[in-house]
N, C-alpha and C positions, 0 to 999 in steps of 0.2 A: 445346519452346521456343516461345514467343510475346514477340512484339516487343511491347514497352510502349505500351499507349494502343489496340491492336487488340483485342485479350482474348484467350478461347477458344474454339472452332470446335465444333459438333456438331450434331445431327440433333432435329426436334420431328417425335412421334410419341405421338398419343392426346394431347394437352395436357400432356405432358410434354417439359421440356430436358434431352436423352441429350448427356452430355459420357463419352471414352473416348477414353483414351491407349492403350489395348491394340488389337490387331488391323490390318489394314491402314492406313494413313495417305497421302494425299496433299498435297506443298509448298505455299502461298498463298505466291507473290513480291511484293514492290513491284516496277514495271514503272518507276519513278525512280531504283532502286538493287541490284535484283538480288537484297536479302537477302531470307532468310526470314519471312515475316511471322508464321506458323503453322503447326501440322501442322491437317490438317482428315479426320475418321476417311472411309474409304471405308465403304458402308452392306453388310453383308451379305445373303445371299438372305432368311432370318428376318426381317431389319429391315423391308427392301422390302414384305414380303409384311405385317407387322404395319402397316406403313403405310397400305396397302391396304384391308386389314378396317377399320382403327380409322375412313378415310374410309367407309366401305359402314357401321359400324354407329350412325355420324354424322348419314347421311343422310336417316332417316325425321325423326327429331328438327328436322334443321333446315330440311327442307322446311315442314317440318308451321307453325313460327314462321310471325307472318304477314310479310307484307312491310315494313312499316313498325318492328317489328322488329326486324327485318337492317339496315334502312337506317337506323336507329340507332346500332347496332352498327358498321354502317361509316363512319360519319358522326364517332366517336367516337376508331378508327383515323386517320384523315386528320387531324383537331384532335393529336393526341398525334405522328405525325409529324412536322408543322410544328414543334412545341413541342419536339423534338429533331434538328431537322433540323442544326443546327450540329455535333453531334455526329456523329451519321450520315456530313453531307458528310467529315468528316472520312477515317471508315471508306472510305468510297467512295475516296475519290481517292488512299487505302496500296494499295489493293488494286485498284483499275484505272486511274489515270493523270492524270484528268482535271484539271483548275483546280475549285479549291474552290467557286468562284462557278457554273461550271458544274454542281458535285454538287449545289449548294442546290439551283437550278432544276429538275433533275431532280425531288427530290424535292416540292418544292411541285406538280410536275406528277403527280407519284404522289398525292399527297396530293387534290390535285385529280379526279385519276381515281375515287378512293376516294367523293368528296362526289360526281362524277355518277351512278356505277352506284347507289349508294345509293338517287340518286332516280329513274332511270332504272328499275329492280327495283320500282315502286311504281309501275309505269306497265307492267306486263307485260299486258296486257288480250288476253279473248279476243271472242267477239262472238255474238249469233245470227244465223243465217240463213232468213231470210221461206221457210217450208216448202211444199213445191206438193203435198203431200199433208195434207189435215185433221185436225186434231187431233194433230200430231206438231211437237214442238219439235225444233230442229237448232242446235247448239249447237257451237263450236270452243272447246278448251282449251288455252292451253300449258301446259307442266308441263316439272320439270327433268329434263335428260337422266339423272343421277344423276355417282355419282364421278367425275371428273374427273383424268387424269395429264398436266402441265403441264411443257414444257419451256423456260428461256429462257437468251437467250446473258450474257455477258459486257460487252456494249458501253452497257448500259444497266440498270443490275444493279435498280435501283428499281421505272424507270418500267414495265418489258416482266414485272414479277413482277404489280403494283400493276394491269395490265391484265387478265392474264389472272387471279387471284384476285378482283379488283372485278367483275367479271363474272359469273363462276362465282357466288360466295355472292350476289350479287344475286336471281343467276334460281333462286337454292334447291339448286344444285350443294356437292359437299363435292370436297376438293384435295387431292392430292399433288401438290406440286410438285419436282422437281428445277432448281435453279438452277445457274449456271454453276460449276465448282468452283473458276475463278480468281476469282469474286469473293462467296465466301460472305457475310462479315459485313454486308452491305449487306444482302440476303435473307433473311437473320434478323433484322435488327432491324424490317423492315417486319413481319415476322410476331410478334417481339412487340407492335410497335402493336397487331394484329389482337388477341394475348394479354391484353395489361393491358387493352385495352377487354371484354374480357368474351367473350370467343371460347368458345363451347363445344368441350370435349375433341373431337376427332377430326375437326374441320370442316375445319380447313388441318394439311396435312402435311409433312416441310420434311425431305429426305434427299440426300446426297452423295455420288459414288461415279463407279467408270469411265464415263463417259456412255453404251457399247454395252451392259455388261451391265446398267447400268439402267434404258434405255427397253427393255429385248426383256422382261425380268422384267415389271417395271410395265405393260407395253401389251398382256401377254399372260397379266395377272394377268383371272381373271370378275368380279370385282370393278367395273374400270373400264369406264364406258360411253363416255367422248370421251379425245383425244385434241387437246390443243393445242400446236404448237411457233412458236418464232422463232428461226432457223439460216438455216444456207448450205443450197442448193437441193439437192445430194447429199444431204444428211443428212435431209432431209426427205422425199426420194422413200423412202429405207430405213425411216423413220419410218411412211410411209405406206400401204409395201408389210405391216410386221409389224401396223400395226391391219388391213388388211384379212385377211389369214393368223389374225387373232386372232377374228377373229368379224365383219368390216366395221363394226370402230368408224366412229363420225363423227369427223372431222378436222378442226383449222383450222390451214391451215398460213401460216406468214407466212416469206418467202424472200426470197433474194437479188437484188438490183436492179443496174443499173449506167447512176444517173441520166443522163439526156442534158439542156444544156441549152442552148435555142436561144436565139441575139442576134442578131434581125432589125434590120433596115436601119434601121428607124424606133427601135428601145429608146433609154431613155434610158439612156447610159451608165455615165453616173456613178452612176446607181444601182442600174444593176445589181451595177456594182462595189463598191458599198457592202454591197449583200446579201448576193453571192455570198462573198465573200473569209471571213466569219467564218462563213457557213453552212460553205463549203468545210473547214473545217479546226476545226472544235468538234470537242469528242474526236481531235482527231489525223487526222478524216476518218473513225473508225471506226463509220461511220453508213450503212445500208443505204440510206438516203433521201437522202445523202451527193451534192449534184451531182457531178459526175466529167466524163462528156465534154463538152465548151463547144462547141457547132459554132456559131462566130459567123459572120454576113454577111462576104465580103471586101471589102467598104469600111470596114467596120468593124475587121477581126481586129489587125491592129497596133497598133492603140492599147489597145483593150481587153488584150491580151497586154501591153501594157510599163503599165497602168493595175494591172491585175491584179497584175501582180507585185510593180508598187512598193509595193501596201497588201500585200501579201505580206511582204515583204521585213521592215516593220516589226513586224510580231509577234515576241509572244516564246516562245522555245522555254525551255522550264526543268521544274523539278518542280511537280506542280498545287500544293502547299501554299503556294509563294511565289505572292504576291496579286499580284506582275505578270507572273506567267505566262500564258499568251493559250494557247499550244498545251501540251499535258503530251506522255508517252510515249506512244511506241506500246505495246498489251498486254504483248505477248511476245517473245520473240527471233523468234517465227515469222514475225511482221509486218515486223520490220527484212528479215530474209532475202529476204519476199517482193519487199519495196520494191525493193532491192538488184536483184532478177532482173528485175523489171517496166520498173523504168527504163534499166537496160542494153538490154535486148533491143528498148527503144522508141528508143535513140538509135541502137543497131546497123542497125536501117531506116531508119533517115533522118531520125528527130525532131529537134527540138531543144532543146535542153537551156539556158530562159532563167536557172531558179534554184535553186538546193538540187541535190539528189541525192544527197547523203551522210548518211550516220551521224555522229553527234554526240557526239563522246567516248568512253571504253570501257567507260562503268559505268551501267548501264541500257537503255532502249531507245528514244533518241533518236534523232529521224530531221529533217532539214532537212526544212520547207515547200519542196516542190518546183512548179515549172510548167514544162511539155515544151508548148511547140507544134510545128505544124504535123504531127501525129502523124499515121502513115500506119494504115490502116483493118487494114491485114494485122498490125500490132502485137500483141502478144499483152494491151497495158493497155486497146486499145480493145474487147476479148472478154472477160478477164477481170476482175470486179470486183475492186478493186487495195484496197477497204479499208485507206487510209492517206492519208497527207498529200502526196496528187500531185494537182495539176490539168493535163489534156490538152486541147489545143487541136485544132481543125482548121476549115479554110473549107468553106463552101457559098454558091452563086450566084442560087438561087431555093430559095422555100419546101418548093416540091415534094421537092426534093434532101434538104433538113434534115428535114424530117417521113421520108422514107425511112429518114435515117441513126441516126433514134432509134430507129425503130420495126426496125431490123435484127436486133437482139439478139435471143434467145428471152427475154429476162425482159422486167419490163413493170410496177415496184414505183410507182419515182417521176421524175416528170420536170416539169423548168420551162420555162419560157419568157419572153420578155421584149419587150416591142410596144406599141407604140401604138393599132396600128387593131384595132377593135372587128372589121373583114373578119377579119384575122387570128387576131382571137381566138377566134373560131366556129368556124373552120378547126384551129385545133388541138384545140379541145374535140371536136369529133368526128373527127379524126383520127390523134393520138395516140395510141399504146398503152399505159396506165399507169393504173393503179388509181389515182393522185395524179397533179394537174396543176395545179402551182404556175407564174400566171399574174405576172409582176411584184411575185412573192415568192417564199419559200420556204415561206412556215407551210402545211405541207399535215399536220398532225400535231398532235390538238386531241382532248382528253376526249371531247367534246362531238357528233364527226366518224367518220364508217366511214374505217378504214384497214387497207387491204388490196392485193394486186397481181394480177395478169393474168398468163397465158403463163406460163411454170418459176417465174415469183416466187410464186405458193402462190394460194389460195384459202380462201375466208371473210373475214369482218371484223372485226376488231376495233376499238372504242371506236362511239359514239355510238350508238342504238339497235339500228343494224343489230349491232353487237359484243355483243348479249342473245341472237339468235336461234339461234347456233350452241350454246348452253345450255339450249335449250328444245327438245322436242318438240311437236307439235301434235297433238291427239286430239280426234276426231269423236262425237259423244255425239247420238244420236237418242233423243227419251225421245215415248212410243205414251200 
């Protein structure tokens, strides 16, 4: 059964679309209404492993194109995205929640990502090195790592595919990718862009299945030489104990955060509360880079908190499809659930609970925009990343204190800040722990940009040139 207007679900393998009602199957829900969207085939071991080959016999072929080439090819992907983007957003926001307006943007950031590596891959340059012995040239190559098996979540079903595939075939890499299995159709239609612009057979590979048993198959297939994922910090340590069990693949891991953001005495208020409130709550909150703890100045905190909440308060919560929806659903039931524990267990210490905090009717996975101030540090929301629509409060008295409280956590993905003085702003840039440090904004997340995190949030980068090099290998060539 498939819901009208989503289609049907299945696996691309060697430049072919495998559609199959037989065999295992897993549910696609709308996270607005609970129904069934689709069944979507689980991939068996045969599949995975043809997947595998079909990227390894891919490889020679499309290294071999020159760069300019490829960057055609993906250049051509990103134009045809745009030109169905209206469609797509559509798909995106059945199958994961968001406001429609929000699924565009994503994808024109997909699409965008698509036109950088493009030209980014056309700039892979290696170099020579002035030789201290005569007559001997010394030379640096990069060259592609080879197959590549790519994992990415749910909360971003476009942009986090469109990353890590624009990159790979940039730097000469062939894909398997596994995408998340509650939001297929989004993940497939980027990869027929990559299709109808002229994809050669077995360059991207597109399979669906239990997530355990198909990162251990795929990461432990000889075939694949990298490993890339975007997950929670657990899943990615497991991820990156089976590549090294597997041969010590290379890794890029991109992990979980749990932004801190600082409101110094001097910020200007209003504007932060103009920024923070819709960065706060796009997708529901369900964003790794997602501010979450506010440690504002206490001459500040009060106002900011009843500031905060009042642009809170006017959002709308609904299904994304209605165009004056502000916030959509959470994913899953699992999200409501968590909410549900996080905010209890943070007012049971002593927070306080200025707005939201409940579940939103009985059919879907609505959850109130909430804000808890004065949240006590032994809370279980200020340790774990709460991925949803709560913002947490707490005071500090000096800088020293707030730069402490960010940098407490083991993670270390993204964090902001808000200040006037330039003193201040030195101060946080070198003392900060965060791969991202969004100084009097949030845009810390840009094609064009390394993005990546420190401490349990993962290592490597992705996007901007630095997001080429985990795709490339570097070899030394002396020629006598």
């Amino acid at each position: 059964m498939t819901k009208a207007g989503y289609g049907r679900l299945g696996f691309y393998i060697d430049g072919a679309w495998i559609e199959r009602a037989n065999g295992p199957q897993l549910e696609v829900h709308d996270p607005a209404t609970g129904d069934v969207l689709a069944q979507l085939p689980s991939a068996t071991a045969d599949e995975l492993d043809r997947a595998a080959e079909a990227a390894n016999a891919a490889f020679a072929g499309w290294r071999a194109l020159t760069a300019l080439e490829r960057s055609r090819l993906l250049r051509k992907a990103a134009d045809l995205i745009r030109e169905r983007a209206d469609t797509i957003a559509r798909l995106m926001t059945l199958e994961q929640g968001k406001p429609l307006a929000q699924a565009r943007i994503e994808l024109m950031v997909a699409a965008d990502t698509f036109d950088w590596c493009a030209e980014e891959g056309r700039r892979i340059y290696g170099r020579i090195i002035p030789s201290p012995v005569r007559e001997m040239e010394i030379r640096v190559n990069r060259q592609p790592v080879g197959p590549v098996a790519a994992f990415t979540p749910w909360n971003l079903p476009a942009m986090m595919p469109a990353r890590k595939i624009g990159a790979a075939l940039a730097s000469g890499c062939t894909v398997v990718i596994k995408p998340a299995e509650e939001t297929p159709a989004t993940a497939l239609a980027i990869v027929r862009a990559l299709h109808d612009a002229g994809l050669p057979k077995g360059v991207v590979n597109v399979v669906f299945g239990i997530p355990d048993d198909v990162s251990c198959r795929l990461i432990a297939h000889p075939a694949i030489r990298k490993i890339t994922f975007t997950g929670s910090t657990v899943v990615g340590q497991h991820l990156a104990k089976l590549a090294s069990d597997a041969g010590v693949k290379r890794c890029t891991m991109e992990l979980g955060g749990h932004a801190p953001v600082l409101i110094l005495d001097d910020a200007d208020l209003d504007q932060a509360v103009s920024v923070l409130v819709p960065s706060k709550f796009r997708n529901a909150g369900q964003i790794c880079i997602s501010p979450t703890r506010f440690y504002v100045h206490d001459s500040m905190h009060d106002r900011f908190v009843q500031e905060f909440a009042a642009a809170t308060q006017r959002l709308v919560v609904g299904n994304g499809l209605d165009a004056a929806t502000n916030v959509g659903p959470l994913a899953n039931p699992r999200r409501t659930a968590a909410m549900d524990a996080l905010i209890g267990d943070a007012v049971a210490n002593g927070a306080r609970l200025v707005l939201g905090g409940e579940r939103i009717g009985n059919r879907g996975n609505f959850f109130q925009p909430t804000v808890l101030a004065d949240v006590p540090t032994n809370a279980r929301i200020m340790n774990d990343e709460p991925f949803g629509s709560v913002a947490v409060t707490s005071r500090f008295s000096s800088l020293d204190d707030a730069i402490a409280q960010a940098n407490r956590l083991p993670f270390g993905l993204a964090s902001y800040a808000f200040t006037g003085s330039t003193r201040n702003v030195r101060k946080l840039s070198e003392e900060v722990e965060a791969g991202l440090l969004g100084i009097n904004n949030v845009a810390v997340s840009h094609p064009e940009a390394p993005f990546g995190g420190v401490k349990m949030s993962g290592y490597g980068s992705e996007g901007g040139s630095e997001g080429m090099d985990p795709y490339l290998v570097t070899k030394l060539v002396t020629v006598a």
